[in-house]
N, CA, C and O atoms as a DFTB+ gen file, in Angstrom:
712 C
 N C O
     1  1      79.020     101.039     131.279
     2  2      79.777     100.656     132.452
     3  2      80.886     101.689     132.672
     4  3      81.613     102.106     131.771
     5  1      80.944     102.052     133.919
     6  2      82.230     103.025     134.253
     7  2      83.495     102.238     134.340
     8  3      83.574     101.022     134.519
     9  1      84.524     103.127     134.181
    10  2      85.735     102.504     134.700
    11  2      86.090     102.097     136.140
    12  3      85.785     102.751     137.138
    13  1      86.746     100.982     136.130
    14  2      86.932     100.413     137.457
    15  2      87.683     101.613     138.413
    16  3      87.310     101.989     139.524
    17  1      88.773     102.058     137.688
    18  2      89.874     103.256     138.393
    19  2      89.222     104.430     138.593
    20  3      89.083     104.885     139.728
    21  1      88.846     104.919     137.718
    22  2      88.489     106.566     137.949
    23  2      87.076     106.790     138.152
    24  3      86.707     107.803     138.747
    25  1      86.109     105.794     137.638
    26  2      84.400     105.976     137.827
    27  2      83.993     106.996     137.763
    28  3      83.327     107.502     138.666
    29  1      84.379     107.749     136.333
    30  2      84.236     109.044     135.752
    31  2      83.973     108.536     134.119
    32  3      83.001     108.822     133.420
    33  1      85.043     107.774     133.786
    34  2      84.767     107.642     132.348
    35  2      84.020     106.276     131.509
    36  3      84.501     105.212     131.899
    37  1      83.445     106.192     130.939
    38  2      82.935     105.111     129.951
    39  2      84.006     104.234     130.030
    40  3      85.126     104.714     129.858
    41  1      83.873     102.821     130.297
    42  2      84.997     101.641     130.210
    43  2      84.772     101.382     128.802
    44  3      83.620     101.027     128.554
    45  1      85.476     101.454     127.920
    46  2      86.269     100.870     127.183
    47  2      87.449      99.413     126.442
    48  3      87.786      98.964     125.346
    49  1      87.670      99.195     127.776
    50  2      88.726      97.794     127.345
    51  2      88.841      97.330     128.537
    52  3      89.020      97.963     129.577
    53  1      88.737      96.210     128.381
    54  2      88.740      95.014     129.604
    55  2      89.968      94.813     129.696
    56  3      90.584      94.725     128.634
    57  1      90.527      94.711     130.652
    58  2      91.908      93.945     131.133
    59  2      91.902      93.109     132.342
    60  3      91.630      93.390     133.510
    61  1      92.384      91.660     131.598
    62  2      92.647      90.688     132.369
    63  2      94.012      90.586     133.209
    64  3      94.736      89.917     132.472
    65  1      94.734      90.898     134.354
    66  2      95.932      90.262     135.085
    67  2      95.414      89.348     135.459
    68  3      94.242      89.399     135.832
    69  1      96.490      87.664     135.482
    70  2      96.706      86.504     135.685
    71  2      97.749      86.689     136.766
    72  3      98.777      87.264     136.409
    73  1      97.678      86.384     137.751
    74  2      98.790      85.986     138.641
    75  2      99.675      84.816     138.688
    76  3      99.436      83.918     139.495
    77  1     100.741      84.746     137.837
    78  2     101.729      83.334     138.375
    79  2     102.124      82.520     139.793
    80  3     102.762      81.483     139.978
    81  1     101.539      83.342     140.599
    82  2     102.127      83.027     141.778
    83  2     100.656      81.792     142.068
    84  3     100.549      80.582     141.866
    85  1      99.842      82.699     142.544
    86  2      98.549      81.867     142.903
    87  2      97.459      81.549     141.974
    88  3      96.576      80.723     142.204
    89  1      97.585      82.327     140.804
    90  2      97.143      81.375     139.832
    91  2      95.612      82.352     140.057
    92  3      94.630      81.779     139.585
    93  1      95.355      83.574     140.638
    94  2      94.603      84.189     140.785
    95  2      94.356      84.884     139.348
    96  3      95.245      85.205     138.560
    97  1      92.667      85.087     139.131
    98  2      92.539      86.310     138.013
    99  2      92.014      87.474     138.229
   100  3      91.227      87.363     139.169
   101  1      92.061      88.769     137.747
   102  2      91.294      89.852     138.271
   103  2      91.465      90.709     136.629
   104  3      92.417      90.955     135.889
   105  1      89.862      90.989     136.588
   106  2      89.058      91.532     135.625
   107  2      88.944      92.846     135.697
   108  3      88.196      93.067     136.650
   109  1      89.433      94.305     134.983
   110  2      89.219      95.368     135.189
   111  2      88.705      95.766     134.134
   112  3      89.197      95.247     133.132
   113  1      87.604      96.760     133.896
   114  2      86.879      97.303     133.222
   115  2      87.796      99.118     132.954
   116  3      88.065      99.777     133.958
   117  1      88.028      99.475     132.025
   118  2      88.828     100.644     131.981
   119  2      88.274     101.796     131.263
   120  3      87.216     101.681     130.644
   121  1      88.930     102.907     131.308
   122  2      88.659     103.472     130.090
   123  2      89.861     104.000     129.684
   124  3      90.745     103.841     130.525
   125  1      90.346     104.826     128.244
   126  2      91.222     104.311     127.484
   127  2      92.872     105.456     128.664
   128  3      94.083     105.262     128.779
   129  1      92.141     106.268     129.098
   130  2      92.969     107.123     129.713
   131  2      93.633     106.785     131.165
   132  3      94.427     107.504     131.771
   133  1      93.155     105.601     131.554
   134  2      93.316     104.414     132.655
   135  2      94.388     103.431     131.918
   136  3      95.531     102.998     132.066
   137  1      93.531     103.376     131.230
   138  2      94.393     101.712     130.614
   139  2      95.798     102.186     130.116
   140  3      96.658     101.312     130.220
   141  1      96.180     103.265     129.647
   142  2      97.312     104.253     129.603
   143  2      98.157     104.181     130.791
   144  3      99.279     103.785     130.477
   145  1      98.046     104.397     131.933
   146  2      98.495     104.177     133.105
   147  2      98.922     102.654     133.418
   148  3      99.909     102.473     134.130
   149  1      98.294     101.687     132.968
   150  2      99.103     100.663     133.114
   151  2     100.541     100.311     132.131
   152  3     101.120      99.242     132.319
   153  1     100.884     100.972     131.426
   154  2     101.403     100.860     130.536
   155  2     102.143      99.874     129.645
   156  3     103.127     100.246     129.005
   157  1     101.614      98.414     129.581
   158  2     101.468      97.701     128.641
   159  2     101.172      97.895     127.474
   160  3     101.691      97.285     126.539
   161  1     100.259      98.809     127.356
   162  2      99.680      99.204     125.787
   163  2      99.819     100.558     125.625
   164  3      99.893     101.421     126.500
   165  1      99.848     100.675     124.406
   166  2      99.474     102.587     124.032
   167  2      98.491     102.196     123.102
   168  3      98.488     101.309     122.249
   169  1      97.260     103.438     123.598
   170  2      95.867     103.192     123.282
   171  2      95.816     104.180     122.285
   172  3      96.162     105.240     122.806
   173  1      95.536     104.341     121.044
   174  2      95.040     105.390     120.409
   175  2      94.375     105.301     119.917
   176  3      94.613     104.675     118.884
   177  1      92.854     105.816     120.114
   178  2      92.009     105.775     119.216
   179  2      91.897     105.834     117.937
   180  3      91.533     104.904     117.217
   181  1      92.311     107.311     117.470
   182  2      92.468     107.283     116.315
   183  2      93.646     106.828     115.106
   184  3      93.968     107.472     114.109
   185  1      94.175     105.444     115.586
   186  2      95.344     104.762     114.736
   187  2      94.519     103.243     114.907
   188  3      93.925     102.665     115.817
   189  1      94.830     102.985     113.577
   190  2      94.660     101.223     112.969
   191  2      95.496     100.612     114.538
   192  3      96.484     101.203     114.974
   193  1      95.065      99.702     115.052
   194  2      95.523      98.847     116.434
   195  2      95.385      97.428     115.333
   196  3      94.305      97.078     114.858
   197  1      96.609      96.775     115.078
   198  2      96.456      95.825     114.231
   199  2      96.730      94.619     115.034
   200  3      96.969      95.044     116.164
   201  1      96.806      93.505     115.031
   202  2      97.394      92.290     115.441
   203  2      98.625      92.277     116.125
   204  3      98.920      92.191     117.317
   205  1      99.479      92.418     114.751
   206  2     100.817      92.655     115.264
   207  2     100.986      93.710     116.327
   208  3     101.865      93.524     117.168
   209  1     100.261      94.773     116.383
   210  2     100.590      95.595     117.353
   211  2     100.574      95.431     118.944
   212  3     101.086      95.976     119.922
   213  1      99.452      94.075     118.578
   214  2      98.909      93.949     120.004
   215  2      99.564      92.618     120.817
   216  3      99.636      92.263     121.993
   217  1     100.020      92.064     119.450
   218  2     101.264      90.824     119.813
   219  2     102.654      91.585     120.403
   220  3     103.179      91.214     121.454
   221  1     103.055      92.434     119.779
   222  2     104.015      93.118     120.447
   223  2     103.988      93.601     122.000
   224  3     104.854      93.378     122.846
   225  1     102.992      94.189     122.131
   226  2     102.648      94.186     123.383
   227  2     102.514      93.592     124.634
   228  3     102.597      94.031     125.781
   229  1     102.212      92.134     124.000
   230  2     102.155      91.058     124.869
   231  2     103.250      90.935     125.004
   232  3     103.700      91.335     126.078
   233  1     104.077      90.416     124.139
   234  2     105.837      90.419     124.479
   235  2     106.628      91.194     124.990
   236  3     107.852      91.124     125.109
   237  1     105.414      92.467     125.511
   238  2     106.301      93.642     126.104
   239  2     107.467      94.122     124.943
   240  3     108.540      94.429     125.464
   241  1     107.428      94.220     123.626
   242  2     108.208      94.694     122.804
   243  2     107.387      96.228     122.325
   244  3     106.169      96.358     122.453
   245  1     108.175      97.186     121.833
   246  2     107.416      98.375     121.676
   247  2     106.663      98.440     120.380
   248  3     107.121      97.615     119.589
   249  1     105.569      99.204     119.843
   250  2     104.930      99.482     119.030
   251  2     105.878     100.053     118.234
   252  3     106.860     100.705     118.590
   253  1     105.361      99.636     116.628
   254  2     106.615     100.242     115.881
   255  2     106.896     101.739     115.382
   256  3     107.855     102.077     114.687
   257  1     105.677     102.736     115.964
   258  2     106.064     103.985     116.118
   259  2     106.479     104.758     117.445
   260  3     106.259     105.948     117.671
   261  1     107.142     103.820     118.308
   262  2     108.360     104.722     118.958
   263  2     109.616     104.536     118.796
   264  3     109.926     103.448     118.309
   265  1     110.536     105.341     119.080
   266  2     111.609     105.523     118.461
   267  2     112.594     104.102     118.717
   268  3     113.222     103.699     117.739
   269  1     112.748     103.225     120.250
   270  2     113.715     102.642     120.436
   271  2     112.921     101.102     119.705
   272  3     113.341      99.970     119.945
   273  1     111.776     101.395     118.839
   274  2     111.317      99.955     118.802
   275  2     111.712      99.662     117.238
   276  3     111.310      98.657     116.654
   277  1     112.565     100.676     116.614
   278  2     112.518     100.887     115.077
   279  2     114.042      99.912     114.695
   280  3     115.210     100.209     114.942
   281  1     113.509      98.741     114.046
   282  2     114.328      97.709     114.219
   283  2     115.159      98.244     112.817
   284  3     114.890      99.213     112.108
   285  1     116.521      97.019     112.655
   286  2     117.155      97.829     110.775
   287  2     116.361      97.011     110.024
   288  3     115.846      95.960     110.405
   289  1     116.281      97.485     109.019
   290  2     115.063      97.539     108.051
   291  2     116.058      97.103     106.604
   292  3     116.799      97.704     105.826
   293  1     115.730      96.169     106.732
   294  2     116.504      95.750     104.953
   295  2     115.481      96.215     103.751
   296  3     114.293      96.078     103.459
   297  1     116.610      96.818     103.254
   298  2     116.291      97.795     101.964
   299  2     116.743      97.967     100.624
   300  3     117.554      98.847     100.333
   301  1     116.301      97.238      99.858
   302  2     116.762      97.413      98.473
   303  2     117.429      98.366      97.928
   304  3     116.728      99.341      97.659
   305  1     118.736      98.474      97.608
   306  2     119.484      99.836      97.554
   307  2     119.120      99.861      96.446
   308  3     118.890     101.060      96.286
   309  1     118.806      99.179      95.168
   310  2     118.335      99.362      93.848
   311  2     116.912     100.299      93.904
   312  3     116.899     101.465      93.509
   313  1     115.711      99.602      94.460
   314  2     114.527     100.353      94.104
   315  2     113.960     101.181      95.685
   316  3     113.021     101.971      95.781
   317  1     114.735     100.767      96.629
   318  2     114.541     101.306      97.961
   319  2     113.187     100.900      98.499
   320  3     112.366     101.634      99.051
   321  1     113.062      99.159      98.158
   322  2     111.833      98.434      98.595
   323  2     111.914      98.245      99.729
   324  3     113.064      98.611      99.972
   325  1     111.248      97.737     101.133
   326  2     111.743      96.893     101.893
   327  2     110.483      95.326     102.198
   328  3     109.282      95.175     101.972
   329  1     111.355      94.605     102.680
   330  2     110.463      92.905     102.684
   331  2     108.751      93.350     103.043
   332  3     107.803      92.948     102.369
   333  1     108.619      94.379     104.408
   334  2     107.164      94.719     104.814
   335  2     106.421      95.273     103.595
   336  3     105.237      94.958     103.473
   337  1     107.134      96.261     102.453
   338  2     106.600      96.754     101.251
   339  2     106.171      95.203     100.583
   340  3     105.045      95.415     100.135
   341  1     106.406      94.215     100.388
   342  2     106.623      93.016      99.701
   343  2     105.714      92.378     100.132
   344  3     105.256      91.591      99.304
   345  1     105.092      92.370     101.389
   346  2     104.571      91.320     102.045
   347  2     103.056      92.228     102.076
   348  3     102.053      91.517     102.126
   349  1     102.885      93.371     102.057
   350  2     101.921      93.785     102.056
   351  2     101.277      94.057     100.566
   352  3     100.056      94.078     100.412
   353  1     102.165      94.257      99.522
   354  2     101.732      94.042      97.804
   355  2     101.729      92.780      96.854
   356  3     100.924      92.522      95.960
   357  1     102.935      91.987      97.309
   358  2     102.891      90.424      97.247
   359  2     103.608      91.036      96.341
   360  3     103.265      90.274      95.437
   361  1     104.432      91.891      95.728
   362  2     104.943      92.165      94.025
   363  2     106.416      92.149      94.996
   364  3     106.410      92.232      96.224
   365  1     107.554      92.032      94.208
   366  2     108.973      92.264      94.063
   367  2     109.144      93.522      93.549
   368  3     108.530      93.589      92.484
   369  1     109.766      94.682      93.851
   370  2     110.250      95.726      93.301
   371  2     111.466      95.676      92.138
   372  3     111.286      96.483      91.226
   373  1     112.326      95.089      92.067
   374  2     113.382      94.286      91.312
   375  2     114.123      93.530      91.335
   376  3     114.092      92.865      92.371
   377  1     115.250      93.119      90.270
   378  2     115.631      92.159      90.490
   379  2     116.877      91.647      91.731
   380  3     117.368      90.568      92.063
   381  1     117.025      92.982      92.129
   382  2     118.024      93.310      93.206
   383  2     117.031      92.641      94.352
   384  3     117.539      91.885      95.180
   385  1     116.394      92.768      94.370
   386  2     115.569      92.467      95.467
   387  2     115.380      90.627      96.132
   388  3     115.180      90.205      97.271
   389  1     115.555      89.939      94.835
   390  2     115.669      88.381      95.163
   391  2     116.497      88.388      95.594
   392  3     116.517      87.688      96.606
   393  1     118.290      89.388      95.120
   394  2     119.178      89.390      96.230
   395  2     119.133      89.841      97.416
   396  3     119.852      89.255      98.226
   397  1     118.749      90.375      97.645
   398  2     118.099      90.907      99.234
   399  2     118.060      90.333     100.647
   400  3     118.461      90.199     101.803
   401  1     117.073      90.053      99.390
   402  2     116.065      89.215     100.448
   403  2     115.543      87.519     100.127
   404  3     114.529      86.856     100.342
   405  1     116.620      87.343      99.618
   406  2     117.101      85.721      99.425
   407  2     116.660      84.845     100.466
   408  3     115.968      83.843     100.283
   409  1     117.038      85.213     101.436
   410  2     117.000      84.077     103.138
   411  2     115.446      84.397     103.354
   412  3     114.929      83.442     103.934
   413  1     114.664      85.264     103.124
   414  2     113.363      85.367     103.774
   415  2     112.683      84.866     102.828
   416  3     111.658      84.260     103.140
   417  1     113.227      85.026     100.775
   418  2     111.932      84.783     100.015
   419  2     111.972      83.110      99.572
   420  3     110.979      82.491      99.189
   421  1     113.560      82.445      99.737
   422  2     113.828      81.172      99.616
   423  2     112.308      79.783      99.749
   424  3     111.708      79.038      98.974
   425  1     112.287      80.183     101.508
   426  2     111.351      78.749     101.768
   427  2     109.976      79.641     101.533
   428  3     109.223      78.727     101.195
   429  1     109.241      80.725     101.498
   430  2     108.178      81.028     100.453
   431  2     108.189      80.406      98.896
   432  3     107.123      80.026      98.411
   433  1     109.258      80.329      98.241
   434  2     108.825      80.007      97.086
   435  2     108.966      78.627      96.965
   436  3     108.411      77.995      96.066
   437  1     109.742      78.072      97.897
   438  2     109.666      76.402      98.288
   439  2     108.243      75.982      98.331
   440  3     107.840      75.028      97.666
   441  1     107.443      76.719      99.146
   442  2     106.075      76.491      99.822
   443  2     105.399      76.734      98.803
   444  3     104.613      75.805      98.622
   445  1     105.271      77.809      97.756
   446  2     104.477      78.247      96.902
   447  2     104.596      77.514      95.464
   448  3     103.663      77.363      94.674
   449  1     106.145      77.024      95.257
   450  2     105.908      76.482      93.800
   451  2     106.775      74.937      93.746
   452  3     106.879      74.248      92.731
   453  1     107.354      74.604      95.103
   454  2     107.784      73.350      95.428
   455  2     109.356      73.677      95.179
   456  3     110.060      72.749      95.575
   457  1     109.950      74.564      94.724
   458  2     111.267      74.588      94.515
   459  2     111.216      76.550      94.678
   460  3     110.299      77.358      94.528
   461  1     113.138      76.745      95.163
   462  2     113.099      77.667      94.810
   463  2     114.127      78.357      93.457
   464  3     114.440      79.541      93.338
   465  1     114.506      77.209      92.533
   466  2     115.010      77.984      91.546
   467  2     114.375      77.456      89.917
   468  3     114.237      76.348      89.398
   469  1     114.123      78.710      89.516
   470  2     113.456      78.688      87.901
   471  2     114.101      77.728      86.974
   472  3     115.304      77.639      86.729
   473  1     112.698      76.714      86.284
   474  2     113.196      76.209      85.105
   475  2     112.916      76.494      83.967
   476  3     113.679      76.816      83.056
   477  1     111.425      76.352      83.962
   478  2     111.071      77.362      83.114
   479  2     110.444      76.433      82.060
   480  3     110.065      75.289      82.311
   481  1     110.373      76.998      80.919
   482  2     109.688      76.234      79.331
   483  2     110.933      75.405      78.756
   484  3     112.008      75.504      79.347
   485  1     110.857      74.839      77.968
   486  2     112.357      74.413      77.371
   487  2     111.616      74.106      75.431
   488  3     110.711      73.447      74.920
   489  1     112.654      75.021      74.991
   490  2     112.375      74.593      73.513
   491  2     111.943      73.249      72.825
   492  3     112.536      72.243      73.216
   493  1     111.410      73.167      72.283
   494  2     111.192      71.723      71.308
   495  2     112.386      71.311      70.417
   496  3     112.849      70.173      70.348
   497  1     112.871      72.532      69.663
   498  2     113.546      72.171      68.868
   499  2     115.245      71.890      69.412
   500  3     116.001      71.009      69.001
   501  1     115.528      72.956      70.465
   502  2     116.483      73.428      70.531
   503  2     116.598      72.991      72.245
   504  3     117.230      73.788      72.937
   505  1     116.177      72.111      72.741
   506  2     115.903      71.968      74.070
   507  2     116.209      70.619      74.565
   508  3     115.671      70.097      75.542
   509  1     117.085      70.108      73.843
   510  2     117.492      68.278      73.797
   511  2     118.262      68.864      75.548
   512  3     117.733      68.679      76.644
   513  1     119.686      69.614      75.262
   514  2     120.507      69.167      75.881
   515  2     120.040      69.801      77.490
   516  3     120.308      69.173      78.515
   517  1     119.576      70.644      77.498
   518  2     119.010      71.560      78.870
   519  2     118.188      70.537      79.524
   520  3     118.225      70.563      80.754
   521  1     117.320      69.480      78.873
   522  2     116.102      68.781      79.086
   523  2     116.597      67.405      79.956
   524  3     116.084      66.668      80.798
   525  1     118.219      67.524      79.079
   526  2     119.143      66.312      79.514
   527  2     119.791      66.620      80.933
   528  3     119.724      65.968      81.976
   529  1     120.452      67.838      80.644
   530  2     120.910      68.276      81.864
   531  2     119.913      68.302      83.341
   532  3     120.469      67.903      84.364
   533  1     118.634      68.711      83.425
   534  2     117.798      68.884      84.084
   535  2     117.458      67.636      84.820
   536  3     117.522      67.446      86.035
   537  1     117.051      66.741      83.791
   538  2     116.671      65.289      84.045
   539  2     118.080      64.878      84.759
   540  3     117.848      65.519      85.785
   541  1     118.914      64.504      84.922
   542  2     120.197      64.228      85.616
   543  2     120.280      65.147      86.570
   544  3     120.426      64.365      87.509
   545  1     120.304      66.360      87.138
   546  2     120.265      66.916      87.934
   547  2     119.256      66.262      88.816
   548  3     119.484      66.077      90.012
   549  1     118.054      65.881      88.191
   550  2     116.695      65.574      89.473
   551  2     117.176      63.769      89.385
   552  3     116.358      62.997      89.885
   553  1     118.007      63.371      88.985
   554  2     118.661      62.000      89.002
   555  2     119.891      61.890      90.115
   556  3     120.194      60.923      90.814
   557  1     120.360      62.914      90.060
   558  2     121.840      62.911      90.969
   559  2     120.410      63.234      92.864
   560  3     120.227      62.407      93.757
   561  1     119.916      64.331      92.782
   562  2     119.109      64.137      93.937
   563  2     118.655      62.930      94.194
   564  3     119.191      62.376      95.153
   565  1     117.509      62.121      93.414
   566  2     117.440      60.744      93.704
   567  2     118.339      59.805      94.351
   568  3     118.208      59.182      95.405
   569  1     119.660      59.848      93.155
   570  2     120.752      59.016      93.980
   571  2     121.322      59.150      95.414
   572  3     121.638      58.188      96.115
   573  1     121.422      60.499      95.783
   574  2     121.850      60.989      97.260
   575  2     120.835      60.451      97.682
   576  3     121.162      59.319      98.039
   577  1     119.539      60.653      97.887
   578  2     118.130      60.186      98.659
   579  2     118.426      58.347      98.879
   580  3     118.136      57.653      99.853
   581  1     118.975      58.020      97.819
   582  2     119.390      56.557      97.497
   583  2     120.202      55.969      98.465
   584  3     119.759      54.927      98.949
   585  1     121.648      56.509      99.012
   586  2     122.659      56.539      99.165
   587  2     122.285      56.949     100.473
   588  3     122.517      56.026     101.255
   589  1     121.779      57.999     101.072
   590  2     121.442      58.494     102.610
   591  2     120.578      57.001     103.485
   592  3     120.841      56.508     104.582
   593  1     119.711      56.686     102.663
   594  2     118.741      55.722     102.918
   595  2     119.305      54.136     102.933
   596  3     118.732      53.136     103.364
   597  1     120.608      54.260     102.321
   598  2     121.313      52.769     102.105
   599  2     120.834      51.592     101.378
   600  3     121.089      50.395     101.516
   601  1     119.812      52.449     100.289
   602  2     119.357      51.663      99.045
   603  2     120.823      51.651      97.805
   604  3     120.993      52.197      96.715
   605  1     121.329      51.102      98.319
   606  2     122.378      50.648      97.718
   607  2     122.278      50.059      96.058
   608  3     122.740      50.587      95.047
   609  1     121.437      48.671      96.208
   610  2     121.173      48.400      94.574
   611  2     120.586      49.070      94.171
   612  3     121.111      49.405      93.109
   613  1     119.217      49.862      94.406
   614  2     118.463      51.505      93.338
   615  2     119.565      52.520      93.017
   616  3     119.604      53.285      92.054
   617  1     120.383      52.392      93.932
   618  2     121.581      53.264      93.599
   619  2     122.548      53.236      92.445
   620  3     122.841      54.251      91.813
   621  1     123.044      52.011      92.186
   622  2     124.000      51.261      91.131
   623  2     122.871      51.775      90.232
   624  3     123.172      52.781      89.590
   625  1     121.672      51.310      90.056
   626  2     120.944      51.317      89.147
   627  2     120.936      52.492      88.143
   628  3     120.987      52.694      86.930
   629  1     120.817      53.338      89.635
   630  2     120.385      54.448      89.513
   631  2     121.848      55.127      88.298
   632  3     121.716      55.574      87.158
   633  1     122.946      54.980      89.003
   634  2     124.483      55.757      88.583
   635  2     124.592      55.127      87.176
   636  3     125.486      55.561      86.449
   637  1     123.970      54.382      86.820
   638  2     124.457      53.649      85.646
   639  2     123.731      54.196      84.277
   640  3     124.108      54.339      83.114
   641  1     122.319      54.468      85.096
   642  2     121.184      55.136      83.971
   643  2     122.314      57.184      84.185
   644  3     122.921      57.785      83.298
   645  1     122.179      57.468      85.219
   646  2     123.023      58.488      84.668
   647  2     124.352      58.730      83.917
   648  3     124.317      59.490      82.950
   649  1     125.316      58.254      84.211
   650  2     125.964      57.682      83.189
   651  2     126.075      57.425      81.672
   652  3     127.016      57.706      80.931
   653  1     124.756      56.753      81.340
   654  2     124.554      56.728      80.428
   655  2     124.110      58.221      79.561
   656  3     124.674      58.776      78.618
   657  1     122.747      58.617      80.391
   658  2     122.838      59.893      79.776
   659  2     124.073      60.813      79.769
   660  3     124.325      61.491      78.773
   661  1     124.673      60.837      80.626
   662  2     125.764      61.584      81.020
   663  2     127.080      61.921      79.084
   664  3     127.681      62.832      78.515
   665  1     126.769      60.356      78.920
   666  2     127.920      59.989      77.774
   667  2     126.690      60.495      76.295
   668  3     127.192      61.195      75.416
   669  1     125.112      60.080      76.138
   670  2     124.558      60.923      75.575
   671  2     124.695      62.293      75.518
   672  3     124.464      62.756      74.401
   673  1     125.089      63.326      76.631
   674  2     124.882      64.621      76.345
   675  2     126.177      64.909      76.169
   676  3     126.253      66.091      75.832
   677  1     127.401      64.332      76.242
   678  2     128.745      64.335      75.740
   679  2     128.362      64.544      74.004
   680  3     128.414      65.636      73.439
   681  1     128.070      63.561      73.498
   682  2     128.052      62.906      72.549
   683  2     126.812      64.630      71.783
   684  3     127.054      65.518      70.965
   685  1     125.926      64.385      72.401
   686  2     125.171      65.529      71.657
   687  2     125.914      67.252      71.707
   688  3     125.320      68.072      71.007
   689  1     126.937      67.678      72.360
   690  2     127.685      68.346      72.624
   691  2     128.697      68.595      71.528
   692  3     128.908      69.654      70.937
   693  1     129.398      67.189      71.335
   694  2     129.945      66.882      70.416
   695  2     129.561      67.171      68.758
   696  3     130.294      67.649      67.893
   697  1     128.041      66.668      68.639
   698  2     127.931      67.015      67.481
   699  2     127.253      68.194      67.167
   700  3     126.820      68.384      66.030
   701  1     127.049      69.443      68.562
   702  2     126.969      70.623      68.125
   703  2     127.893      71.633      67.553
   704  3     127.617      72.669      66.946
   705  1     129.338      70.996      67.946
   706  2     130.240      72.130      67.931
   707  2     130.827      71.436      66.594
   708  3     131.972      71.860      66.433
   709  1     130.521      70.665      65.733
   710  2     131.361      69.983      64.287
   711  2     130.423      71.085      63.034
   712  3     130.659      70.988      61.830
């Protein structure tokens, strides 16, 4: 099929305009040195045309190899990673980097491991009081959940069982430091 415009070259890419006004459609058959001329897109054959590239486009935002489309780029001043390096290897470059990029990797690791901060293994032998602490921590959440909801008696219940541990890990504290 030739191009609709020039009827010289091989069509290449279809382009649809939608009219808002009347709600009209019109179908053009192109080829890539046409479709250039409308300038919605930049066509290059020989470059990867990815998704994102072509979402940008639609939004009328620029492709990210021209100059005014080159957004700031957060960058690990430690290993000189940035989040797109991250998202395309799935690895962290270091530990500077959870600082970073804290606000973007937060609700990923919410999504991926249900929380976003490490607990980890806890000793057998040596793991009473961390195990205590932990358990009361996911007790004090309960109680707020308690308290928001205006479960009032699960609540008492609730403050009283912490409490108690509370005066246990006193007490085991106590007889670490004698």
């Amino acid at each position: 099929m030739l191009c609709d415009d020039c009827k010289k070259n091989q069509a290449c890419i279809r382009l649809t305009q939608v009219s808002n006004v009347n709600a009209s459609k019109i179908d053009k058959h192109l080829c890539e040195e046409c479709a250039k001329k409308y300038g919605d897109f930049i066509f290059n054959v020989n470059q990867n045309f990815s998704v994102n590239d072509f979402l940008a486009g639609m939004f009328n935002k620029s492709l990210p190899d021209t100059p005014q489309a080159q957004p700031r780029v957060e960058e690990c001043p430690n290993c000189h990673m940035t989040y797109r390096d991250f998202s395309r290897n799935g690895k962290i470059g270091c530990s500077v980097c959870y600082e970073i990029f804290a606000k973007k990797l937060e609700p990923l690791l919410r999504r991926l491991h249900g929380d976003s901060s490490h607990t980890g293994k806890i000793p057998k032998r040596s793991g009473g009081q961390i195990e205590l602490r932990q358990r009361i921590t996911k007790m004090r959440k309960v109680l707020s959940n308690y308290v928001v909801n205006e479960e009032y008696e699960e609540a008492a219940k609730l403050r009283d069982e912490i409490k108690a541990l509370e005066k246990e890990l006193s007490s085991e504290v106590g007889r670490e430091h004698e």
